[in-house]
C-alpha positions as CSV (number, residue, x, y, z in Angstrom):
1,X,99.0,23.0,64.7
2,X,96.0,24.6,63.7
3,X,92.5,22.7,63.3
4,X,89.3,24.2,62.0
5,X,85.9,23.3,61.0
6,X,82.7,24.6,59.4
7,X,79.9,26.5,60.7
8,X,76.3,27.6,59.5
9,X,75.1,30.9,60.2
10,X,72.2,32.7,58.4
11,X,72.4,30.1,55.7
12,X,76.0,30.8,55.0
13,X,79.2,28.8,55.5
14,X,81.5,30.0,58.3
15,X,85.3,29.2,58.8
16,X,86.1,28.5,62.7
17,X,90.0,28.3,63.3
18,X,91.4,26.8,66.4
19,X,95.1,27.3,67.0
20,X,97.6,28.4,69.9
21,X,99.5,31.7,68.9
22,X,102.9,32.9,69.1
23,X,102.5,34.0,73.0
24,X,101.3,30.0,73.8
25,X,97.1,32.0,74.0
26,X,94.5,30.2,72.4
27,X,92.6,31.8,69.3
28,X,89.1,30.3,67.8
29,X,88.5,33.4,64.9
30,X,85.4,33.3,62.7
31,X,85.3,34.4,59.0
32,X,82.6,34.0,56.6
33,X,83.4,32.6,53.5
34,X,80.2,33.8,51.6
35,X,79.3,30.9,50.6
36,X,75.8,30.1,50.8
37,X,75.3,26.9,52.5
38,X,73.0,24.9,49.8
39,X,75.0,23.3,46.9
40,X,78.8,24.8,48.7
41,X,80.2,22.6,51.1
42,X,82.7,21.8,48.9
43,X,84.1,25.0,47.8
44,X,83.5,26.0,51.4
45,X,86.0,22.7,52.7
46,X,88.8,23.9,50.0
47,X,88.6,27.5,51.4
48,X,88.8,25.8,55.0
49,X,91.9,23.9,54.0
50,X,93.4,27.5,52.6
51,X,92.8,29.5,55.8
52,X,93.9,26.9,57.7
53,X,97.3,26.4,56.0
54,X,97.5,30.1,55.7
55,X,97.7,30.7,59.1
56,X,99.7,27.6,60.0
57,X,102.5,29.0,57.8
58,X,102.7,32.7,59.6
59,X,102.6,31.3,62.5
60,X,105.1,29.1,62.6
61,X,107.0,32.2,60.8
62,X,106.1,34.1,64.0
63,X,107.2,31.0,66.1
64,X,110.7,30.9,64.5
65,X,111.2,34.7,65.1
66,X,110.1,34.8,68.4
67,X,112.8,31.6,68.8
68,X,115.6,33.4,66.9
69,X,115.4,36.4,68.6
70,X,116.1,34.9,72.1
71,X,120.0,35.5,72.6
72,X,120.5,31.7,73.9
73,X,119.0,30.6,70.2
74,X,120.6,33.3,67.5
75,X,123.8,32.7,65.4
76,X,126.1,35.2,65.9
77,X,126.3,35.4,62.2
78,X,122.7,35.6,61.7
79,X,122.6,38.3,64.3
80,X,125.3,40.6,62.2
81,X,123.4,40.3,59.1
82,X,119.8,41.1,61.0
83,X,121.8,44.1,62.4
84,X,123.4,45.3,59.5
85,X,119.8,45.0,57.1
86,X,118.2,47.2,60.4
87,X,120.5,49.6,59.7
88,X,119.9,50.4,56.3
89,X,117.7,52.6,57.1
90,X,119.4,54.9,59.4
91,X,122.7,55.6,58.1
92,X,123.7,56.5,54.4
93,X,124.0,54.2,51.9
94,X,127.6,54.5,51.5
95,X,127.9,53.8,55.1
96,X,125.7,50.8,54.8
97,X,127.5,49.2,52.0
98,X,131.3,49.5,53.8
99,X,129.1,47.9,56.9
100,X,128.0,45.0,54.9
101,X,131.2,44.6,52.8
102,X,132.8,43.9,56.3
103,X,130.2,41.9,57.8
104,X,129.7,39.2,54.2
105,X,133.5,39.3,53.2
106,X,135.3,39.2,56.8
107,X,133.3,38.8,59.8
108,X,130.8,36.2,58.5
109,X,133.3,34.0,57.1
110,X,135.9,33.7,59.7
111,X,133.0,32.9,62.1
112,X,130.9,30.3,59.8
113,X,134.5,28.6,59.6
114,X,135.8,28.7,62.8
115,X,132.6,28.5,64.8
116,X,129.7,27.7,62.6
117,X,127.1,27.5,65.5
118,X,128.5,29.5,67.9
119,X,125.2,32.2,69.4
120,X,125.2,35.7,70.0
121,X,125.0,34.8,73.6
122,X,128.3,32.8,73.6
123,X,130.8,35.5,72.0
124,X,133.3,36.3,74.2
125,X,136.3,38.3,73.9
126,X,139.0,35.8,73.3
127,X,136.5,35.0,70.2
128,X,137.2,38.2,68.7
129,X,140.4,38.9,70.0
130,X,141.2,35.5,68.2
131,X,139.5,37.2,65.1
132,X,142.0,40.2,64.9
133,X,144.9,38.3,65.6
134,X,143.6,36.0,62.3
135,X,142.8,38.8,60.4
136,X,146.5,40.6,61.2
137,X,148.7,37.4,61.4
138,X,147.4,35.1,58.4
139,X,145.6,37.7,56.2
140,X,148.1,40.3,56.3
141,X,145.1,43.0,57.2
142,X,146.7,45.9,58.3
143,X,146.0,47.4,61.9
144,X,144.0,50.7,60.6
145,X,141.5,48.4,58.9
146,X,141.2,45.7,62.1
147,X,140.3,48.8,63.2
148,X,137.4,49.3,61.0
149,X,136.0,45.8,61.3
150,X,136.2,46.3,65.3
151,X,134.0,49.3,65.1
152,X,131.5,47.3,63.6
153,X,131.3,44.1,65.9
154,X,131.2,47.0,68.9
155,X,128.2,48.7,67.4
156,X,126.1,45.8,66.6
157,X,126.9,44.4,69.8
158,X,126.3,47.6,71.5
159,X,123.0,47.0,70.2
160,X,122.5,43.1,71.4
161,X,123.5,44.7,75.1
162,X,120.6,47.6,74.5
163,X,118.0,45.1,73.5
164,X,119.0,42.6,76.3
165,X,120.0,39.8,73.8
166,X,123.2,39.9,76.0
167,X,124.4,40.7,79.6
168,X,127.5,43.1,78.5
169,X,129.5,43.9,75.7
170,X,132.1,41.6,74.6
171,X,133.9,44.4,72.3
172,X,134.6,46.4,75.0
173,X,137.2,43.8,76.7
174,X,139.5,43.3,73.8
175,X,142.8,44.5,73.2
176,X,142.2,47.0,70.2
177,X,145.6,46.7,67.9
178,X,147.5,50.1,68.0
179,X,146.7,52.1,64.9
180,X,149.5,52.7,62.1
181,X,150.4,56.4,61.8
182,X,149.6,57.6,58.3
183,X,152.6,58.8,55.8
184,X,151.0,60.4,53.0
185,X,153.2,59.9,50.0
186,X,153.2,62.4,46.9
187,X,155.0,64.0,43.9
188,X,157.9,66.8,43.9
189,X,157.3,69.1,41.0
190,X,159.8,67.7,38.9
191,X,157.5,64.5,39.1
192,X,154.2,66.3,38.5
193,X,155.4,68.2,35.4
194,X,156.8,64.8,33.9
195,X,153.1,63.6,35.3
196,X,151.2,66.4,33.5
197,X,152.9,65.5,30.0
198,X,151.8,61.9,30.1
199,X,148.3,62.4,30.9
200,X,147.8,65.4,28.4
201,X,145.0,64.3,26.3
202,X,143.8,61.5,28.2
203,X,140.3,61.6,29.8
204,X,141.4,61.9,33.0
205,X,143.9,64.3,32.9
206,X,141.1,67.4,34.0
207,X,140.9,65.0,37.0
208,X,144.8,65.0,37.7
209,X,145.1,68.4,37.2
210,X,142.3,69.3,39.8
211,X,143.8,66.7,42.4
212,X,147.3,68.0,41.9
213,X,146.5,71.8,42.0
214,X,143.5,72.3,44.4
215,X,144.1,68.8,46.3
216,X,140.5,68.0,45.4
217,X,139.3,64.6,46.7
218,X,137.8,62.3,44.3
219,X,134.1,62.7,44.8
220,X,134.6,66.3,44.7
221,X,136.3,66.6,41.7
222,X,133.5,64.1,40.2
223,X,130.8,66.2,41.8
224,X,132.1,69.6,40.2
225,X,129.3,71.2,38.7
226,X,128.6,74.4,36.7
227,X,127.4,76.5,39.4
228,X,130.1,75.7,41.6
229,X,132.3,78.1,39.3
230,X,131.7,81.7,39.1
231,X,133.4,83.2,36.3
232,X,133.1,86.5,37.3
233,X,134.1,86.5,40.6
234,X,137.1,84.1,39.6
235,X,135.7,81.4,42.2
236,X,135.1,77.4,42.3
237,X,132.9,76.1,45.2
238,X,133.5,73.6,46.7
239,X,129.7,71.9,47.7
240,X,128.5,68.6,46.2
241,X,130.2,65.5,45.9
242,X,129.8,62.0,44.2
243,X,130.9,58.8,45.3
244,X,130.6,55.0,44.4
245,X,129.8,52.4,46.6
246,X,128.3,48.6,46.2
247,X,125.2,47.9,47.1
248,X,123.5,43.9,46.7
249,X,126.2,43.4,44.9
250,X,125.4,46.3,41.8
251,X,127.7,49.4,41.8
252,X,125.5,52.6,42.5
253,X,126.6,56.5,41.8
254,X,125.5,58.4,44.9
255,X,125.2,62.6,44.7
256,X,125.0,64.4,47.7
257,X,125.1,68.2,48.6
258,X,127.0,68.3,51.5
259,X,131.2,67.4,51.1
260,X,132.9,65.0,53.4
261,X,132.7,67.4,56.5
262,X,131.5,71.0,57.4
263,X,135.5,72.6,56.9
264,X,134.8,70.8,53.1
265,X,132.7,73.0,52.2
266,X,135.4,75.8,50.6
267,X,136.1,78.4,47.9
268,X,139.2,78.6,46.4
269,X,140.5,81.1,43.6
270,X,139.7,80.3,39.8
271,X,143.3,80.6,38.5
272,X,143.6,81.5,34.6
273,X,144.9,78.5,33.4
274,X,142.2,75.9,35.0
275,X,139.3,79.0,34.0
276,X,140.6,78.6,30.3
277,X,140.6,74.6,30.6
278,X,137.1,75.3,31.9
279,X,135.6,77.0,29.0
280,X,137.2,74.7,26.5
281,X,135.5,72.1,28.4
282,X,131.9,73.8,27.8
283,X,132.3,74.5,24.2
284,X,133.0,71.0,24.1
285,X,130.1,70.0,25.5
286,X,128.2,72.0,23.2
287,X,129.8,70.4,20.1
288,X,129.4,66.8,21.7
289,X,125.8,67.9,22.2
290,X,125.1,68.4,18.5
291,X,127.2,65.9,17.7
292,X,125.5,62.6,19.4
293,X,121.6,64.3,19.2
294,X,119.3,63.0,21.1
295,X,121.8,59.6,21.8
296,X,123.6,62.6,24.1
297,X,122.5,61.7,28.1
298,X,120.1,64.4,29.6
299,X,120.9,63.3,33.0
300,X,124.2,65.1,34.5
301,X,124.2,68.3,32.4
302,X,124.7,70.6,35.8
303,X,128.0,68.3,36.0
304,X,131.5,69.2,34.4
305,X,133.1,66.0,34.3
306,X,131.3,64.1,31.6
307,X,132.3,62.0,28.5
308,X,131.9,63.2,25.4
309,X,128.2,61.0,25.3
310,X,127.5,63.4,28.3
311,X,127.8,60.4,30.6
312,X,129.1,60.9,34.5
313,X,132.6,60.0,34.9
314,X,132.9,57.3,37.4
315,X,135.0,58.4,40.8
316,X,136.6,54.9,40.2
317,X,137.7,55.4,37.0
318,X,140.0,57.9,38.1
319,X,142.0,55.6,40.4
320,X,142.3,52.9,38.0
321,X,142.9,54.6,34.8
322,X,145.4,57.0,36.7
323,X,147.2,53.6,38.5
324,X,147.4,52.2,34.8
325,X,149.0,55.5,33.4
326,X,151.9,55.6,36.0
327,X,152.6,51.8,35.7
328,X,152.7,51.9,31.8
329,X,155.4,55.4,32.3
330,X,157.4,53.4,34.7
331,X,156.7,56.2,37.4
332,X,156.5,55.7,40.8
333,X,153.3,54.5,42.5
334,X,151.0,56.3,44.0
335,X,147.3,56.8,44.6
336,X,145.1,59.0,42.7
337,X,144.4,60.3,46.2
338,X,148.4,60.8,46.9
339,X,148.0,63.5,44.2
340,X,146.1,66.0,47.2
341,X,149.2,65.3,49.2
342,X,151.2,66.5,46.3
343,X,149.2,69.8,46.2
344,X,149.9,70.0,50.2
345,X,153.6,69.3,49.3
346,X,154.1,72.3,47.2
347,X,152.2,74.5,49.4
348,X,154.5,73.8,52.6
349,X,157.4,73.9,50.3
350,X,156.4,77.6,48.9
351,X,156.0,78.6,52.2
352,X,152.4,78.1,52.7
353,X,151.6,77.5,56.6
354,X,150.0,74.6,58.0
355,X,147.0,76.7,58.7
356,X,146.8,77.7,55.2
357,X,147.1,74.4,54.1
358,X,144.2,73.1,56.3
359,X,141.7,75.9,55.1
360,X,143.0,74.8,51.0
361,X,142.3,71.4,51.5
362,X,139.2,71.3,53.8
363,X,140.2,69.6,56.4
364,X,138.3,69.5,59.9
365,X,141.1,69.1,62.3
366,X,144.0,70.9,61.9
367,X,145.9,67.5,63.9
368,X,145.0,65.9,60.2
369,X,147.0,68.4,58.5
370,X,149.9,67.8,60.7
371,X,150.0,64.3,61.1
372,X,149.8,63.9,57.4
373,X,152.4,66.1,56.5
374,X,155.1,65.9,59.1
375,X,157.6,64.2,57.1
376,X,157.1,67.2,55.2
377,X,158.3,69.3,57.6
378,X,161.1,67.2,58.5
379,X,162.6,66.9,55.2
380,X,163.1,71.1,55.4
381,X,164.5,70.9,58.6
382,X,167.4,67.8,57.1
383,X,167.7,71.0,54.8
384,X,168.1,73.3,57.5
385,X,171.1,70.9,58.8
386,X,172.4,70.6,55.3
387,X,172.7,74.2,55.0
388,X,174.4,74.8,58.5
389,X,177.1,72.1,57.9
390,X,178.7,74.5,55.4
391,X,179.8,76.9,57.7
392,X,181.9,74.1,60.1
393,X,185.0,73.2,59.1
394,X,184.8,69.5,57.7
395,X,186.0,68.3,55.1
396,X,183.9,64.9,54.4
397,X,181.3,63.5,56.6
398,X,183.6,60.5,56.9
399,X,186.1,62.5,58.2
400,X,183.1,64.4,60.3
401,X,182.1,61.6,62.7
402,X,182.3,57.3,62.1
403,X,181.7,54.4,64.0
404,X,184.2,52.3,65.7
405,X,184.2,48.5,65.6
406,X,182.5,48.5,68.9
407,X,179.9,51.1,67.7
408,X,181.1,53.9,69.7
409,X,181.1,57.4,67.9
410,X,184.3,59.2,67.5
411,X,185.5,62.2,65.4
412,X,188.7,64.7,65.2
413,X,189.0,66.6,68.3
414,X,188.8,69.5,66.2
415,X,185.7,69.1,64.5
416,X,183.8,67.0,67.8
417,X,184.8,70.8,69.8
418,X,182.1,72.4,68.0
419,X,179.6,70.4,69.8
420,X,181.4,70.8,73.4
């Protein structure tokens, strides 16, 4: 509660507080108001009353932070969101979004459901082991993006332990669920040729081509701009990107110079068909120019990948307008992103090494490469086998080798001596 009063000094009106602050120490400040003291008292009272409730306001503002930010008094869920708004500021803004996503649409929820008042202080690890186990069981989320939200209760309770809001880390104790190993899925040629007739014309078929023949990401395709091709040399650069992300709700484009990771930044050969599609591009843009006048947008004319209003296209655009063109054709699904594993497909089928096929696509860790692409290998070596059953002599594979009715495997004596 704060009190005051009124005080003459050199003829003027003077406004004496008398409060306790935030820290329990007690404050008596003076302030002039001015005023002279003949004919004011009045105007001098209401500017009293104004201080006064002021100051009664911030401090109990400063009262209820210094209360929150005890751990025996601060929501867990109140915590998450004071945690994620901190870090705006120190990651990018990409990052910041995904962190908030996860935090309003997942963590947040469960938590103001199951255990509306439960404090920062109080989490324990059956709490978020119980989490995961909802998340997995009765949501259907998969392992790999349990995963994800994991890595963002650990940080921001990394962060309650550094502050001293709480004795230990609760994170740290949980059984993390075992992450689901990655099978990229792609296009043969045969399906990439049918795929290159049904987007011919369409808006985003420079996009699909790019994918499918350099195995360009998304925002780098989206971020191609004119410097990154050198017509002389017969080069594209790889070296700026643009993504997409969601932030207070309100999409937001995002340019940055600097790819996904150091091996993305890359510069691949400028083949003669894509240089061609290139140059038709620019004298389209010139005609679109004249064409639309001073309605044509100023903003993105470094860019390649523009409509014909000289607008950036939209990284999401590609995904969805790509998933509606394989649905309408009755062709089998996959990602706009699955089109880069196509690219990696043809490579390792034309003999292109592992190695080779790291340095094309730009990735940091050759163990990426590998893990993504094993089935790859695998389906050469079932065409290895394929190729050395011709020279034993069998007949069928029935007559080969079959299965008993007690599941034991037998065969001809002739043809099981090979393998004796």
């Amino acid at each position: 509660m704060v009190t005051g009063h009124l005080r003459e000094r050199n003829g003027y009106y003077h406004i004496v507080l008398n409060y306790v602050d935030e820290n329990g120490k007690r404050k008596n400040p003076s302030k002039s108001t001015g005023l002279p003291v003949k004919g004011n008292k009045k105007r001098a009272q209401n500017m009293l009353e104004d201080e006064r409730a002021k100051l009664e306001e911030v401090l109990l503002q400063l009262i209820d932070n210094k209360r929150v930010n005890k751990a025996e008094d601060m929501l867990f869920t109140k915590f998450m969101l004071k945690w994620v708004n901190m870090m705006k500021n120190s990651v990018e803004v990409t990052t910041f979004s995904a962190y908030k996503a996860i935090i309003e649409r997942k963590i947040n929820p469960y938590f103001d459901y199951f255990y509306p008042y439960i404090k920062v202080s109080e989490i324990t690890p059956i709490h978020i082991q119980d989490f995961y186990t909802y998340e997995l069981e009765e949501k259907g989320l998969s392992t790999n993006s349990v995963l994800h939200i994991h890595a963002n209760i650990r940080k921001a309770l990394q962060y309650a332990y550094n502050i001293d809001l709480i004795k230990n880390n609760p994170a740290d104790k949980i059984i993390r669920p075992k992450k689901e190993p990655y099978r990229a899925n792609y296009y043969n040629a045969k399906e990439l040729e049918e795929l290159f007739k049904m987007v011919k014309g369409e808006f985003i078929e420079l996009g699909v081509i790019i994918a499918a023949f350099y195995g360009l990401r998304r925002s780098e395709i989206v971020g191609l701009k004119w410097e990154a091709i050198d017509f002389e040399q017969k080069t594209i650069s790889i070296q700026h990107i643009v993504t997409e992300t969601s932030v207070d709700g309100k999409f937001k484009i995002v340019p940055k110079d600097r790819p996904k990771t150091k091996s993305s930044y890359r510069t691949l050969p400028l083949v003669k068909p894509f240089e061609e599609l290139l140059l038709q591009i620019k004298k389209q843009q010139e005609i679109d120019r004249k064409i639309c006048g001073d309605s044509y947008c100023k903003d993105y004319l470094e860019y390649i990948y523009l409509d014909r209003t000289g607008k950036l296209i939209k990284p999401n655009y590609l995904t969805q307008r790509f998933h509606d063109v394989i649905e309408q054709n009755h062709m089998k699904h996959i990602r706009f992103h699955d089109l880069r594993h196509s690219c990696a497909s043809a490579l390792y089928a034309n003999g292109v090494d592992i190695k080779q096929i790291q340095a094309w696509l730009g990735h940091s860790d050759i163990s990426t490469t590998t893990n993504i692409y094993t089935h790859m290998e695998f389906e050469l070596k079932e065409n290895s086998a394929k190729a050395i059953m011709k020279i034993y002599p069998v007949n069928s594979i029935e007559d080969f080798v079959f299965e008993n009715s007690e599941g034991v495997l037998e065969g001809n004596d002739e043809n099981f001596a090979v393998f004796t």
